[in-house]
BAVO-541690 format. One record per residue (C-alpha): z, x, y; residue in one letter; residue number from 1. Coordinates in nm, 3 decimals. Each point is the difference from the previous one (the first is absolute). Layout:
+---------+---------+---------+------+-----+
|       z |       x |       y | code | pos |
+---------+---------+---------+------+-----+
|       Z |       X |       Y |    a | NUM |
...
+---------+---------+---------+------+-----+
END
This chain:
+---------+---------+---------+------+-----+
|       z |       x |       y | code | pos |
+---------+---------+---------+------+-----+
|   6.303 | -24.878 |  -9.380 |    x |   1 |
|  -0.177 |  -0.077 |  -0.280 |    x |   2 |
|   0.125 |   0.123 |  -0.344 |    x |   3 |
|  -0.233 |   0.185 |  -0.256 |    x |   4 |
|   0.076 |   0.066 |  -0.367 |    x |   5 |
|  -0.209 |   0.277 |  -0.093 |    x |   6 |
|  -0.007 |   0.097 |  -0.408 |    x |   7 |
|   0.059 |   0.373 |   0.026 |    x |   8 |
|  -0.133 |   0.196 |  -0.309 |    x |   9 |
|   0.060 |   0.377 |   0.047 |    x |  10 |
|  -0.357 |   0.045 |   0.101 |    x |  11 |
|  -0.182 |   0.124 |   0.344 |    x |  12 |
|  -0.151 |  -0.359 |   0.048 |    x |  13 |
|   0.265 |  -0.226 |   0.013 |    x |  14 |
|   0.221 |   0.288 |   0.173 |    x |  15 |
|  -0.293 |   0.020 |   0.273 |    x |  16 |
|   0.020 |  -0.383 |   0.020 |    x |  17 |
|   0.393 |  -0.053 |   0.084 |    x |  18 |
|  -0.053 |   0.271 |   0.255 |    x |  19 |
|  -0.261 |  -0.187 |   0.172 |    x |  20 |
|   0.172 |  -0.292 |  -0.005 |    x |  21 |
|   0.344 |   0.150 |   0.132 |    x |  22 |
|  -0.215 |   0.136 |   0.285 |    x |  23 |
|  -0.177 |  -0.384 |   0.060 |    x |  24 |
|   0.360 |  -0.118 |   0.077 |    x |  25 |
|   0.084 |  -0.158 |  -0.330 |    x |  26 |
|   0.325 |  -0.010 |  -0.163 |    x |  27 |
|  -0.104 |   0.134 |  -0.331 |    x |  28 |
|   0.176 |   0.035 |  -0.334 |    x |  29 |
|  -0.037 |   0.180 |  -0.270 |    x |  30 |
|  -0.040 |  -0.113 |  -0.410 |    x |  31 |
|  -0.101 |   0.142 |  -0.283 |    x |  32 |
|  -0.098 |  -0.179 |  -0.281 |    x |  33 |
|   0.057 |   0.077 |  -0.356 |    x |  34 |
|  -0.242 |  -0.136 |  -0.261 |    x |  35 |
|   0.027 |   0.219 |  -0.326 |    x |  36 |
|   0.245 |   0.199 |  -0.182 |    x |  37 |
|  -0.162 |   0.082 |  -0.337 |    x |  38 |
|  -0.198 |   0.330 |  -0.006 |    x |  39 |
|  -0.192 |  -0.100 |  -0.347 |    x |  40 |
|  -0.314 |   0.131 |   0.040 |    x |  41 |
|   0.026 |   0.147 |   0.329 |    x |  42 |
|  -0.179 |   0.334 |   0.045 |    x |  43 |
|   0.271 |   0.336 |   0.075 |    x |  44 |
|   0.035 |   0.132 |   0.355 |    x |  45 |
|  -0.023 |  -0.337 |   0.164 |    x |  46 |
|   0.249 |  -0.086 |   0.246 |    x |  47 |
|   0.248 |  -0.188 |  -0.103 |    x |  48 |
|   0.141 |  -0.355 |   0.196 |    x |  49 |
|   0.330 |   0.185 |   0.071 |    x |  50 |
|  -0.180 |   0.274 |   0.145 |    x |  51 |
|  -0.220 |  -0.246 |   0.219 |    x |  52 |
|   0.284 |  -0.201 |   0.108 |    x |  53 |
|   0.206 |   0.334 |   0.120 |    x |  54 |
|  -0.312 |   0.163 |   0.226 |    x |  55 |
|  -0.011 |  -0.400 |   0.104 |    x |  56 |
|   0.362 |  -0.040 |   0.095 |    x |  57 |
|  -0.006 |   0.373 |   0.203 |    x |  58 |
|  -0.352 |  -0.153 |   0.196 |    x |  59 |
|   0.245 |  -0.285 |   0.079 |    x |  60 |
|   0.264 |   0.240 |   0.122 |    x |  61 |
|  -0.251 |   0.219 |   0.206 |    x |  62 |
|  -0.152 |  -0.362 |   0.131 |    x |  63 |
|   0.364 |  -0.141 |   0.087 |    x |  64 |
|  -0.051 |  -0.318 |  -0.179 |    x |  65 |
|   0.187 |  -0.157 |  -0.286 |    x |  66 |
|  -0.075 |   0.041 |  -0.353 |    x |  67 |
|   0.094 |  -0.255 |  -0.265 |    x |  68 |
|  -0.172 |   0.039 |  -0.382 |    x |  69 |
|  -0.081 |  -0.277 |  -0.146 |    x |  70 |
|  -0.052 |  -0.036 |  -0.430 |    x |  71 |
|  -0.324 |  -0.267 |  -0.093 |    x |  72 |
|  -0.089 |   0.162 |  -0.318 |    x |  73 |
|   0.054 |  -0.327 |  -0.170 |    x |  74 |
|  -0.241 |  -0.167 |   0.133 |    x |  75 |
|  -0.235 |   0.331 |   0.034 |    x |  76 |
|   0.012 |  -0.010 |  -0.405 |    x |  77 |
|  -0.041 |  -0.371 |  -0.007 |    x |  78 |
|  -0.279 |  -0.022 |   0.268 |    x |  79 |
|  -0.162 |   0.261 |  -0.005 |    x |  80 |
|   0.024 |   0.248 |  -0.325 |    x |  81 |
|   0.006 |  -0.338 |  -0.244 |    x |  82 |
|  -0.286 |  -0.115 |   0.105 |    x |  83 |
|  -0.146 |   0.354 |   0.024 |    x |  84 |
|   0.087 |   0.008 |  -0.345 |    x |  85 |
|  -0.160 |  -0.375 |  -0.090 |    x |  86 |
|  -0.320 |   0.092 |   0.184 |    x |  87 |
|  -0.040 |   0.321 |  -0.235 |    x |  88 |
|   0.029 |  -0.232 |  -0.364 |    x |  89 |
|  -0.275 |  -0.205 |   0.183 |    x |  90 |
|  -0.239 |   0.256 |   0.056 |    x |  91 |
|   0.043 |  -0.004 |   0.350 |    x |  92 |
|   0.047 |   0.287 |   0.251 |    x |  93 |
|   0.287 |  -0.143 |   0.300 |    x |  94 |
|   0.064 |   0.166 |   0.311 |    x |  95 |
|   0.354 |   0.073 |  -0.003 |    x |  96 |
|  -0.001 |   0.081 |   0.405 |    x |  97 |
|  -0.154 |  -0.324 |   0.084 |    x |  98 |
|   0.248 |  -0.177 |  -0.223 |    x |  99 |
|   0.302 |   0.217 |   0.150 |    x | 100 |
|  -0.097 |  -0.126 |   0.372 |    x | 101 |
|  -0.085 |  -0.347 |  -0.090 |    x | 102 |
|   0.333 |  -0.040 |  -0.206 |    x | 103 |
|   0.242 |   0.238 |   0.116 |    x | 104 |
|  -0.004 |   0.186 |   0.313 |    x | 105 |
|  -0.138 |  -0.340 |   0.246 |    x | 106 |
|   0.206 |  -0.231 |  -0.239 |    x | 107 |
|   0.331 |   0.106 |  -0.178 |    x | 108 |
|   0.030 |   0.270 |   0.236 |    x | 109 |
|  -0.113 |  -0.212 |   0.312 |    x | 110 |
|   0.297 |  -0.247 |  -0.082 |    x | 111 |
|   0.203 |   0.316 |   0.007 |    x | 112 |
|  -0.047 |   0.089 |   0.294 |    x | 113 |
|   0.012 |  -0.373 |   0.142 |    x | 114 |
|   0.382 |   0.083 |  -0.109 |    x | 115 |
|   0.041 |   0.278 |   0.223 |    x | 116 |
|  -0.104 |  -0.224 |   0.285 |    x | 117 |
|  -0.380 |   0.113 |  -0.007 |    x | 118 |
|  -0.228 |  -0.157 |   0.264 |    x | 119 |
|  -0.244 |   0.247 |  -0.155 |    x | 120 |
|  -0.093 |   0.213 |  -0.289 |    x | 121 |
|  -0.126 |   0.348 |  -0.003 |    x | 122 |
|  -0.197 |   0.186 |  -0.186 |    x | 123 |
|  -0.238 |   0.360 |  -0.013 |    x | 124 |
|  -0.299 |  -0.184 |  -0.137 |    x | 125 |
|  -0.338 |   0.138 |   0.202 |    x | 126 |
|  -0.101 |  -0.360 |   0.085 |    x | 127 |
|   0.012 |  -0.163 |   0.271 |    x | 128 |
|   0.094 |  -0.415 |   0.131 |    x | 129 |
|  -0.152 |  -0.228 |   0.290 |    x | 130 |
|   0.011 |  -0.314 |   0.106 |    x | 131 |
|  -0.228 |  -0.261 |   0.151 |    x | 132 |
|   0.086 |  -0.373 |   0.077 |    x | 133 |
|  -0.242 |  -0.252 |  -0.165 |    x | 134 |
|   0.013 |  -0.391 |   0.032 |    x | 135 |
|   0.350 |   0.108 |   0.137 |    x | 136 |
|   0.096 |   0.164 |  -0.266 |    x | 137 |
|   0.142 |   0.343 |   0.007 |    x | 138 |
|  -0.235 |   0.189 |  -0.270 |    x | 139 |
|   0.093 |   0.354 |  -0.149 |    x | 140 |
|  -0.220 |   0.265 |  -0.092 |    x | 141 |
|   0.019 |   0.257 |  -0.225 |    x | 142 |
|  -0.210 |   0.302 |   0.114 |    x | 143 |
|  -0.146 |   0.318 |  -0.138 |    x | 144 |
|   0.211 |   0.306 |   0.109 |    x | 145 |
|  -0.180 |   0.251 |   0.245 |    x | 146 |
|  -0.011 |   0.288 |  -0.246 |    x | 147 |
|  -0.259 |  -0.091 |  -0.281 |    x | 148 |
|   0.120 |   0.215 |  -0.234 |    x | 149 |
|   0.347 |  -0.115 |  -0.012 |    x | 150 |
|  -0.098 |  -0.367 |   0.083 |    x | 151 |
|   0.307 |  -0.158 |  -0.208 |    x | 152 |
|  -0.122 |  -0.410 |   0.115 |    x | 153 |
|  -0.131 |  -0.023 |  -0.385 |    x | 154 |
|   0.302 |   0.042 |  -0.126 |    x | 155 |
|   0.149 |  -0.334 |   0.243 |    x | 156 |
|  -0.268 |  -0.207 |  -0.120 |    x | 157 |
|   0.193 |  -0.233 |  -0.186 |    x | 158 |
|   0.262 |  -0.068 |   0.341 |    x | 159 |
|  -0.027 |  -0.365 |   0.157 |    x | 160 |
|   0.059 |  -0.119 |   0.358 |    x | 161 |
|   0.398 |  -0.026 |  -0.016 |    x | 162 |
|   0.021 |   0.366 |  -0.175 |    x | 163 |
|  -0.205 |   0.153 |   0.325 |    x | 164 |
|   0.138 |  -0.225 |   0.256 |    x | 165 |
|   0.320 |   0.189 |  -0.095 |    x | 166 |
|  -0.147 |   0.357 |  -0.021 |    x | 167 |
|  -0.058 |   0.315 |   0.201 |    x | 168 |
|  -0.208 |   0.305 |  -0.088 |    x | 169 |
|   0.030 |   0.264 |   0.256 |    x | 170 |
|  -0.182 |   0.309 |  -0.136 |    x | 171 |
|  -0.362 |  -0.208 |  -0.067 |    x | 172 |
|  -0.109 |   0.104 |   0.367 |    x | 173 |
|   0.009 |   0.364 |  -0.132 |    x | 174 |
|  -0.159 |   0.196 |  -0.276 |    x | 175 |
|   0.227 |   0.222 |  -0.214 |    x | 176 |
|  -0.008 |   0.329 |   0.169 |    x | 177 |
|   0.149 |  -0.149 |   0.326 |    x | 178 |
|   0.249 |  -0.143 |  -0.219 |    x | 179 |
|   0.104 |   0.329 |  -0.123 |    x | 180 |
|  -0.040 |   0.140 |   0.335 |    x | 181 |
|   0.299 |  -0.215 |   0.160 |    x | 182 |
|   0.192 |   0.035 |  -0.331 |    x | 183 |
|   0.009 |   0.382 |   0.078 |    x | 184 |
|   0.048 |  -0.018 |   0.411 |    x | 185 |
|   0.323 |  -0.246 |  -0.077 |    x | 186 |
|   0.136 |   0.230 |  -0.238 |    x | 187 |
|  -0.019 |  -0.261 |  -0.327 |    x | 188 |
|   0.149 |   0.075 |  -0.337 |    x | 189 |
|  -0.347 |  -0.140 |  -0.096 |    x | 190 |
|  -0.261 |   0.202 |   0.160 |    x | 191 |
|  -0.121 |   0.221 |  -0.224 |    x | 192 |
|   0.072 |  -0.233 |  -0.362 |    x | 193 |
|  -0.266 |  -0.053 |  -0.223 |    x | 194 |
|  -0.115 |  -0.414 |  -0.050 |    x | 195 |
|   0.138 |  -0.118 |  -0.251 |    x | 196 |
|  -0.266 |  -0.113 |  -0.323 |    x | 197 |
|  -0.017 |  -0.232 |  -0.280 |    x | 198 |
|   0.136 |  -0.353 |  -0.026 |    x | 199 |
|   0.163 |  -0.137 |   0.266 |    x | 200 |
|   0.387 |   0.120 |  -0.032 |    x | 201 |
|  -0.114 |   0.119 |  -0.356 |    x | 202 |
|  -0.190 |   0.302 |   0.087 |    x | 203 |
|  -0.223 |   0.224 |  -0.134 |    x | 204 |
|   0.022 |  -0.093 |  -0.449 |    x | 205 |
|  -0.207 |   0.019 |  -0.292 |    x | 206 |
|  -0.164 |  -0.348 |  -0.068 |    x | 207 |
|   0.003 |  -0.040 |  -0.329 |    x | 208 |
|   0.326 |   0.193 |  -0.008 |    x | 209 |
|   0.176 |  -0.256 |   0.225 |    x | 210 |
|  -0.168 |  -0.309 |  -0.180 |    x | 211 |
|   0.126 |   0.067 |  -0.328 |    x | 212 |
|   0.358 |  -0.089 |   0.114 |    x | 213 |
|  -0.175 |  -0.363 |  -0.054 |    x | 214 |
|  -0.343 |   0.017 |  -0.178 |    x | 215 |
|  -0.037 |   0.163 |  -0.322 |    x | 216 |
|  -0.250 |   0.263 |  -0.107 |    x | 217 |
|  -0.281 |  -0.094 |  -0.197 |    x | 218 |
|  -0.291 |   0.162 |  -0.133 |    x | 219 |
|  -0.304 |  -0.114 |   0.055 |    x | 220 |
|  -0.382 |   0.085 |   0.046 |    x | 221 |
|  -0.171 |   0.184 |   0.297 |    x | 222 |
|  -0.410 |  -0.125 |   0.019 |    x | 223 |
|  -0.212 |   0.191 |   0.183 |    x | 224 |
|  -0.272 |  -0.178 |   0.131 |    x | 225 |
|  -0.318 |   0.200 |   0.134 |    x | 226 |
|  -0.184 |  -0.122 |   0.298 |    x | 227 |
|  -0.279 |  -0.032 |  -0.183 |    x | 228 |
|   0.141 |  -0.269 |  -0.177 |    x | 229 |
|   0.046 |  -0.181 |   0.328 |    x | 230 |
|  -0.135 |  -0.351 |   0.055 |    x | 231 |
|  -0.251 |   0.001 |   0.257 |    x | 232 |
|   0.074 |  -0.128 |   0.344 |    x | 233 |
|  -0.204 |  -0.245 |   0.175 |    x | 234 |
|  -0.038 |  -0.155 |   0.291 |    x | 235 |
|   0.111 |  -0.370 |   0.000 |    x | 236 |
|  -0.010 |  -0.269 |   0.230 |    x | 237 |
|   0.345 |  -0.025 |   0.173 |    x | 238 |
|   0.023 |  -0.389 |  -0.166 |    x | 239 |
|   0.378 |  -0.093 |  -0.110 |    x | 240 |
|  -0.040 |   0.100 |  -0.396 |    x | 241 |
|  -0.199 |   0.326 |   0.072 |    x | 242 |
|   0.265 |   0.199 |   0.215 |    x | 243 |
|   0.293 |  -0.214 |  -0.180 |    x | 244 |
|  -0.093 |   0.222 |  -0.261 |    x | 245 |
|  -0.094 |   0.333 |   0.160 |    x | 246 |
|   0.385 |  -0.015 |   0.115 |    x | 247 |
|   0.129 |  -0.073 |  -0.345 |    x | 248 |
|  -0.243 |   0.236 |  -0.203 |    x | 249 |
|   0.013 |   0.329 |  -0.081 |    x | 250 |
|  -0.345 |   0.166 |  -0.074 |    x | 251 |
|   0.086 |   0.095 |  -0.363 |    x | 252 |
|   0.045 |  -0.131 |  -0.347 |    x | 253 |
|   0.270 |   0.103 |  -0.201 |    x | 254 |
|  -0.187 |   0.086 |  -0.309 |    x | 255 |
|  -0.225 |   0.182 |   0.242 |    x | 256 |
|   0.155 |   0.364 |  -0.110 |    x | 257 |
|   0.210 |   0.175 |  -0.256 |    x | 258 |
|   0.340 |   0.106 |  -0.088 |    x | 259 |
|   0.101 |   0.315 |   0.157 |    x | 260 |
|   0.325 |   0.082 |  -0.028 |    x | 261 |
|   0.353 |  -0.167 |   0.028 |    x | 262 |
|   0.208 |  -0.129 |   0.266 |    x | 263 |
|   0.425 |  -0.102 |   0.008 |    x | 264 |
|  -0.003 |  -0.381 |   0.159 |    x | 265 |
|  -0.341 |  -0.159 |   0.204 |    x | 266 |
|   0.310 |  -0.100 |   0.213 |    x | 267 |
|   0.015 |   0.350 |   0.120 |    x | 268 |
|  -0.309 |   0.001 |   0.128 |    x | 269 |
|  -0.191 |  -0.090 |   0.320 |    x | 270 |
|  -0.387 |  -0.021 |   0.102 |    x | 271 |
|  -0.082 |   0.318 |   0.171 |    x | 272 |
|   0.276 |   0.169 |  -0.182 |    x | 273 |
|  -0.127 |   0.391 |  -0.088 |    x | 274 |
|   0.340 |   0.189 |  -0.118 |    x | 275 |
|   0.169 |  -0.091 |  -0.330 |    x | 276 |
|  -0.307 |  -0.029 |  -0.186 |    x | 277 |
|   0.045 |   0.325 |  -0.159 |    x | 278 |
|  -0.328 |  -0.041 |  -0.164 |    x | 279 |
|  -0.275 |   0.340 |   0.033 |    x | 280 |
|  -0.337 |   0.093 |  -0.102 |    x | 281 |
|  -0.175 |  -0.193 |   0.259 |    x | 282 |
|  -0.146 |   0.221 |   0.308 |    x | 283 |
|   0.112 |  -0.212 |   0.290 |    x | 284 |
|   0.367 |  -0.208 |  -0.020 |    x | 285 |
|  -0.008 |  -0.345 |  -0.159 |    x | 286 |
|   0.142 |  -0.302 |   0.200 |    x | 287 |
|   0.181 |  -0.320 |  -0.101 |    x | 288 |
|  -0.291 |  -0.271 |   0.088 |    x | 289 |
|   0.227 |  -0.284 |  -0.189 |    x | 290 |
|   0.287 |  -0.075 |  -0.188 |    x | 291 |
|   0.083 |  -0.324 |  -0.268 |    x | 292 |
|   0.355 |  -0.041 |  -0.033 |    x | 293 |
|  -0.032 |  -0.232 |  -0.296 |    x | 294 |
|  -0.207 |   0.214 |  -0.242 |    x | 295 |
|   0.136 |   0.351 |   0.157 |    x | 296 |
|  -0.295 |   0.160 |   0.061 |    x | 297 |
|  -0.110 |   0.202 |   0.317 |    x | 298 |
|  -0.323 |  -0.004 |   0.087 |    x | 299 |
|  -0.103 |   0.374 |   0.197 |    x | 300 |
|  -0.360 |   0.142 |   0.139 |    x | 301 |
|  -0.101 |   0.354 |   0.052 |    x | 302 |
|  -0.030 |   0.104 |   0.424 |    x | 303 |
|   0.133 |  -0.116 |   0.363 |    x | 304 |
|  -0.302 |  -0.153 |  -0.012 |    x | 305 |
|  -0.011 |  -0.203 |  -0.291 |    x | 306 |
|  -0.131 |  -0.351 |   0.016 |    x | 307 |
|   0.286 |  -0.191 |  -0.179 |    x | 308 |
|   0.233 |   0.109 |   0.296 |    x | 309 |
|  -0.163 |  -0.209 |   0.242 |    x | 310 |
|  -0.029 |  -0.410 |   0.076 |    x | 311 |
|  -0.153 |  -0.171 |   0.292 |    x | 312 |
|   0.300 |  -0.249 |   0.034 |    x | 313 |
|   0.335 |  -0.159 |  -0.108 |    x | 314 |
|   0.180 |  -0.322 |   0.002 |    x | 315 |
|   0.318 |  -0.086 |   0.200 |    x | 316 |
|   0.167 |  -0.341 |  -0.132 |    x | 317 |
|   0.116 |  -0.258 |   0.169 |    x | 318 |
|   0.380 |   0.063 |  -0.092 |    x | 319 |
|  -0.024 |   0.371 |   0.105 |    x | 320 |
|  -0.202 |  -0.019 |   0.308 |    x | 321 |
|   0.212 |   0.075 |   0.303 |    x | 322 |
|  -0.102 |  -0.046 |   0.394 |    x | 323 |
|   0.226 |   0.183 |   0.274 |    x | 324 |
|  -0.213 |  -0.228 |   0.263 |    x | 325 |
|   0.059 |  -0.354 |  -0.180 |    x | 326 |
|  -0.178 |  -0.137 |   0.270 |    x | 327 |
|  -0.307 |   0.199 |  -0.111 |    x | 328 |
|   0.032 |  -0.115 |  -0.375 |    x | 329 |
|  -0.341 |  -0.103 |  -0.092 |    x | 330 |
|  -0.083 |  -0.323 |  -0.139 |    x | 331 |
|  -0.177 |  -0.117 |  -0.348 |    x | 332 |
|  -0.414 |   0.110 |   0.039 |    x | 333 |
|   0.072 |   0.222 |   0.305 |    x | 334 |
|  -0.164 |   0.359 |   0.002 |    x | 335 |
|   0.152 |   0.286 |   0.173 |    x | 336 |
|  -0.103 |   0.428 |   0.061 |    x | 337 |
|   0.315 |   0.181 |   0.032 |    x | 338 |
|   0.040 |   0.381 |  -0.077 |    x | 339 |
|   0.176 |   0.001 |  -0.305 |    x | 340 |
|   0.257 |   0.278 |  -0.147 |    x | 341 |
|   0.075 |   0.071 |  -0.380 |    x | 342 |
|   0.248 |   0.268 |   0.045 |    x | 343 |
|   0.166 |   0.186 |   0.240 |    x | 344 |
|  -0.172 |   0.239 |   0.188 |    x | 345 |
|  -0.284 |  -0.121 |  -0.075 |    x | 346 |
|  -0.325 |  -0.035 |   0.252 |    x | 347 |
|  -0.024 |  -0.371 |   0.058 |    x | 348 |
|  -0.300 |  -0.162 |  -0.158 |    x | 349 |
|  -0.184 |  -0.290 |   0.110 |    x | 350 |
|   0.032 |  -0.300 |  -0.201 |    x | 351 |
|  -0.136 |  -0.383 |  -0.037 |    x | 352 |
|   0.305 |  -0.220 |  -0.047 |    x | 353 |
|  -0.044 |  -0.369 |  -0.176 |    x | 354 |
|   0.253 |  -0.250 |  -0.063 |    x | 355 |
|  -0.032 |  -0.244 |  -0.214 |    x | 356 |
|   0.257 |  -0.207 |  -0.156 |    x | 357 |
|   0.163 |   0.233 |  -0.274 |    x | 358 |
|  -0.040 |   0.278 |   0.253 |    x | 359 |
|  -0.175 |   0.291 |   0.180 |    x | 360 |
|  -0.298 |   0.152 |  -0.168 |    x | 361 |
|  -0.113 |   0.347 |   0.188 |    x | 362 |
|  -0.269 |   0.139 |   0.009 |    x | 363 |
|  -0.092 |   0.395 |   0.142 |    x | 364 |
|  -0.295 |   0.122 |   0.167 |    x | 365 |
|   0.042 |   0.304 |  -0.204 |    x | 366 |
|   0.144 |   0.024 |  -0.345 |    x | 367 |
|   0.399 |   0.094 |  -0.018 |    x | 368 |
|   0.120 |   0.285 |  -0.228 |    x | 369 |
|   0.307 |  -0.075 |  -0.211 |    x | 370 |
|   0.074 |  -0.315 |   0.080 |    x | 371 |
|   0.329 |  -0.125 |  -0.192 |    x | 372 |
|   0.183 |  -0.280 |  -0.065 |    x | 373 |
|   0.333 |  -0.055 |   0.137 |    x | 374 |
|  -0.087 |   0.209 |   0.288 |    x | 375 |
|  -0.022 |  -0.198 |   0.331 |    x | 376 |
|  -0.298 |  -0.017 |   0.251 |    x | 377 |
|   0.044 |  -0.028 |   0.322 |    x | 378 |
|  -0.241 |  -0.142 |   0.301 |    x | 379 |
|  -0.005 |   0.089 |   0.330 |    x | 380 |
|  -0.143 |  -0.111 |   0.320 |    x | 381 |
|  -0.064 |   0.352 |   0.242 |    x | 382 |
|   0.338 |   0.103 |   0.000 |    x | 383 |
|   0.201 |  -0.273 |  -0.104 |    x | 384 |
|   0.094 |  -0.077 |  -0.377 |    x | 385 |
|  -0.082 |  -0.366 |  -0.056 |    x | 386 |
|   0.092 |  -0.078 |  -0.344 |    x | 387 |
|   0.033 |   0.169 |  -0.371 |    x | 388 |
|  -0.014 |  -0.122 |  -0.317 |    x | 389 |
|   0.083 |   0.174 |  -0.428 |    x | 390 |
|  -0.342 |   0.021 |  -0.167 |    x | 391 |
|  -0.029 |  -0.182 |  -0.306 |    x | 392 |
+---------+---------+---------+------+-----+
END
């Protein structure tokens, strides 16, 4: 029988998942993972770790399987939260849930379980795995879970072959309400709890709040720029230098506007970013179009609509492009369409992918709203996730 290690986090997914896999016959254990103790910043009314890992620990009761907690907040903080922190002073926007899978839960926590004698680990991610044999190879696939809108394979786009060869996702074959459905006819502690929000294992905080503990407040000016001010776009000839610099440049200048207000740290801040402006007298909300961590100055536009919010591309580098399918890496001058994803839950887009030596310029056929650095892109082939990458 083969043994499973499923990381059990007081929620209706992963509670959902060790059922199904007691029922498939596996000998299934239980462990929760604990990744942060300090509640600086953290938002009142949020459930606590200690009450997560009780509710966990009576689903493992009800499920006759044992329960073990395991502590990995170390290396959470130094993983995950220091670099979240060290992305931030950069300017950059990170995706702390991408970060937490890649480094934690299918790598400090994967050689946990390998402890407890784990052929396997578990998880409630709505994603699903596949394999196909090429050049006699055993190839693993990471696919899109069946429910789009709890589709969870973005967040496991930074996973290689040896992470899914050891991993098992048994809810992506259903979308959420059947998942709350069996929760409910098998009695679970879990069937009725609200998902949990936020950071991973952080939860739900006030940003700037929680970033203070390491970057310090600093006033500084907020620009608005009108759209009127905008440079115009034009249509170029897709030649190296032309869309080189459509995915570098944003369609502003900075003395293109005037000083509006005051902000606490551009660090704060994020492109697309609408609350914690605090600024009024404009008749629709402004947006963050751009920050400049170096002079401190936030650069905002009146609308949803607002020019300075969208680009037609970004740049992947070499160093922080990542392919699931290594055999499907492409090679210096090749050109690829994949449908491309910014964010999560967001509809897939279809993109122009060239690599060239210092990495993967992209190009959309329609222009992308807020797209940030630090954030990761991800490009998939139908169903399956091919390969991601942070955007510079």
């Amino acid at each position: 029988m083969k043994k499973v290690v499923i990381g059990l986090s007081g929620g209706v997914d992963s509670s959902v998942a060790a059922y199904l896999l007691k029922e498939q016959g596996y000998d299934v254990t239980a462990l929760f993972m604990i990744n942060w103790h300090d509640r600086t910043g953290t938002l009142t009314g949020q459930c606590t770790w200690e009450d997560d890992a009780l509710i966990a620990e009576m689903v493992a009761k009800k499920l006759d399987m044992p329960f073990h907690i395991v502590d990995l907040s170390k290396d959470y903080k130094k993983r995950v939260v220091d670099y979240m922190f060290d992305e931030y002073s950069k300017g950059r926007t990170p995706n702390p849930d991408v970060l937490c899978n890649r480094e934690i839960k299918f790598d400090i926590f994967l050689d946990e379980c390998i402890k407890f004698g784990a052929d396997y680990v578990a998880t409630g991610h709505y994603c699903r795995k596949s394999e196909i044999e090429k050049d006699g190879k055993t190839i693993h696939q990471l696919l899109a879970g069946v429910d789009n809108n709890k589709d969870q394979s973005y967040f496991l786009c930074q996973l290689n072959q040896d992470q899914l060869s050891k991993s098992l996702f048994p809810i992506g074959h259903l979308d959420k309400p059947e998942v709350r459905k069996i929760a409910a006819e098998q009695e679970l502690p879990t069937a009725t709890r609200k998902d949990s929000q936020g950071i991973c294992f952080v939860g739900k905080v006030d940003l700037p709040t929680f970033l203070q503990q390491q970057l310090e407040a600093k006033t500084g000016n907020v620009i608005e720029v009108p759209a009127g001010f905008m440079e115009k776009k034009k249509q170029v000839d897709q030649t190296p230098d032309n869309f080189k610099k459509l995915c570098f440049a944003y369609p502003y200048k900075p003395w293109n506007g005037k000083v509006i207000g005051e902000h606490r740290g551009a660090h704060y801040y994020t492109v697309g970013q609408r609350k914690g402006l605090n600024i009024g007298g404009f008749q629709e909300p402004l947006f963050v179009i751009g920050t400049d961590v170096k002079r401190n100055i936030i650069y905002v536009g009146e609308g949803a609509e607002h020019p300075g919010l969208y680009r037609p591309g970004l740049f992947i580098s070499k160093e922080e492009t990542h392919w699931i399918r290594t055999d499907l890496k492409m090679e210096v001058g090749e050109i690829r369409k994949y449908d491309v994803r910014i964010r999560y839950r967001q509809p897939l887009e279809k993109a122009t992918l060239y690599q060239y030596e210092e990495g993967i310029y992209m190009l959309f056929d329609d222009e992308q709203r807020g797209i940030t650095s630090g954030q990761f892109a991800a490009w998939y082939d139908g169903d399956e996730l091919i390969g991601s990458g942070v955007i510079a």
